[in-house]
C-alpha positions, 0 to 999 in steps of 0.5 A, a space after each residue: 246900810 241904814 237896815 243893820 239898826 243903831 251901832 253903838 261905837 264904844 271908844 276908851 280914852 285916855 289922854 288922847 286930845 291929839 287924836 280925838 279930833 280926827 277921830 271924830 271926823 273920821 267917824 262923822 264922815 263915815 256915817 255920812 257916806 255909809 247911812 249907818 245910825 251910830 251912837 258914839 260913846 266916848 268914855 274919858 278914863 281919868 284924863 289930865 290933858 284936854 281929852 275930857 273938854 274935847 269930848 264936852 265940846 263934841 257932845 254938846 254940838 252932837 246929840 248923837 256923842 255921850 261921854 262918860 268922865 270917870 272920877 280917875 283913872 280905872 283902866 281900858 278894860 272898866 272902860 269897854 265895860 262901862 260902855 257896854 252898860 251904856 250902849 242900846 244900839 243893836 250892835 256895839 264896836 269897840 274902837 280905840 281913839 288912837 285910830 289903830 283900828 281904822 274906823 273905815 272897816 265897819 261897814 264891811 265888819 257890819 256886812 259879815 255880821 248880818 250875811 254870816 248871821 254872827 254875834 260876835 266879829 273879831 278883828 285879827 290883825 294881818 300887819 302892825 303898823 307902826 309897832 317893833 318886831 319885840 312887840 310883834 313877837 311878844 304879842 304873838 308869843 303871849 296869845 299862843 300861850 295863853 290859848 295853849 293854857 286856856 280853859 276857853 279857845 280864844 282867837 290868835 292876833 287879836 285885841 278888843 277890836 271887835 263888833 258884838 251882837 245885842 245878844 252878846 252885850 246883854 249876856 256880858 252886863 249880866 256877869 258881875 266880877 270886877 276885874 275883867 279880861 274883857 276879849 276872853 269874857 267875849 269868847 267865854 259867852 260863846 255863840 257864833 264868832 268869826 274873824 274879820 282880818 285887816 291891816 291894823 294902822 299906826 296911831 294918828 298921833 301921839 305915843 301909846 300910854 301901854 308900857 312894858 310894865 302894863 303890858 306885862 300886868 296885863 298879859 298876866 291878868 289874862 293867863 291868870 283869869 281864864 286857866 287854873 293850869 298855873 296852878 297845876 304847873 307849880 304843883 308838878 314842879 312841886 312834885 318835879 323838886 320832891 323827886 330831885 330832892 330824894 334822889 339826891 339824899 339817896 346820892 349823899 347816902 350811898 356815896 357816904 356809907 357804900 364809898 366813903 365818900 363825903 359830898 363836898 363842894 359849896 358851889 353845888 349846895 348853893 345851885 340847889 338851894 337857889 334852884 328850890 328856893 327859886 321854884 318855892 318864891 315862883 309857885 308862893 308868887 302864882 299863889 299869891 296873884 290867884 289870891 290877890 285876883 279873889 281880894 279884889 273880888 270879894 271886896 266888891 267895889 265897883 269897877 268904875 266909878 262915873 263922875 259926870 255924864 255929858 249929852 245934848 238932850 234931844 229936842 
């Protein structure tokens, strides 16, 4: 396949020098069997392990390596961004260093982008190796809602596994917010998209650095970036609560003055109160994270920060 052109492999990592190894080798052996032309570029995201020396070392021996040390910990997402800015091939892969998304599958992701003439090629995960049914469940909960709320149709059961089109990448470095969801950004450019599905694997080695709490962070960073919908919620259970409220005035009026009765009981006072209350803190907080998201904006540092840049200069 040497006709498809340069495929940059954009490929985040964070404390991952179990894996980058094999990783490696991996995509080495490819390109040997394949004949494709890749440029690798690893991005360090603030490791504290060995990651940053392992890909030192690899960009030393590889002309075809560059590696991006970032000056701490930006996140996954600054990551794919800040390879994206940094990639010139004709088509860029985004891939995890863990080798969930096997690497083996690009020939075939490169074939359906070229016969189909697409920009964009997802990857839609058939099985999940390696992950519990509480995983599997929320992650398939979390896509069907957020493509219910969405503003932009986004395909179900997939990550930031992907093959994007020039086309596609030089769009994506024009937009300028900070803080991206990058998988919906893709979807939101538009053009002609497709799914690739395959049988994502369990990592090579080592535990997954998402936990719960980043996964809920993440999951709500998304409904938040990509529908107003929230916000139209809280306001109909404003609206829902108003009419509760008035119905139970004219409850306590009617039964006061027409059956002389005194409404009593501390027990329902009390769930009316939490159940205001509750719905009160829960739209202040949905508020708050909309606000929160145009802080962060108008405050315009940059995404990443790039601490030193390693590649064997061509001879």
């Amino acid at each position: 396949m040497s006709n498809v052109g340069l495929v940059s492999l954009i490929i985040p990592c964070h404390n991952e020098e179990e894996v980058i190894p094999e990783t490696y080798k991996r995509i080495k052996a490819l390109k040997d069997s394949s004949g494709i032309f890749f440029e690798i570029i690893f991005i360090n995201d603030g490791s504290t392990d060995q990651t940053g020396g392992l890909l030192d070392q690899l960009s030393l021996q590889d002309e075809l390596v560059t590696v991006l040390h970032f000056s701490r910990n930006f996140g996954h997402q600054p990551a794919i961004s800040a390879g994206l800015h940094e990639s010139t091939g004709d088509f860029a892969i985004i891939l995890d260093a863990d080798l969930q998304d096997p690497p083996t599958v690009i020939p075939e992701m490169l074939k359906v982008a070229i016969t189909q003439q697409a920009d964009v090629v997802y990857g839609v995960r058939t099985q999940r190796a390696g992950e519990n049914w509480f995983k599997k469940w929320t992650a398939g909960l979390y896509y069907r809602m957020l493509n219910k709320i969405s503003e932009v149709e986004l395909p179900l059961d997939t990550g930031d596994f992907r093959l994007i089109s020039r086309k596609v990448i030089d769009e994506f470095c024009k937009l300028r917010e900070k803080n991206k969801y990058i998988r919906g950004l893709l979807s939101w450019v538009g053009y002609k998209q497709i799914p690739f599905y395959y049988e994502r694997e369990a990592r090579f080695a080592g535990s997954t650095h998402y936990s719960l709490w980043k996964m809920i962070n993440f999951a709500t960073k998304g409904m938040i970036y990509f529908s107003k919908k929230p916000l139209l919620v809280a306001t109909n259970l404003g609206l829902f609560c108003v009419f509760i409220g008035l119905g139970l005035v004219a409850y306590v009026l009617v039964s006061k003055y027409y059956y002389n009765q005194v409404v009593g009981g501390w027990s329902s006072l009390l769930v009316t109160i939490v159940f205001f209350g509750g719905i009160q803190l829960l739209s202040i907080g949905l508020l708050g994270q909309y606000l929160g998201s145009i802080f962060d904006e108008v405050k315009d540092r940059p995404e990443y920060i790039i601490e030193r840049k390693t590649k064997r200069p061509t001879v």
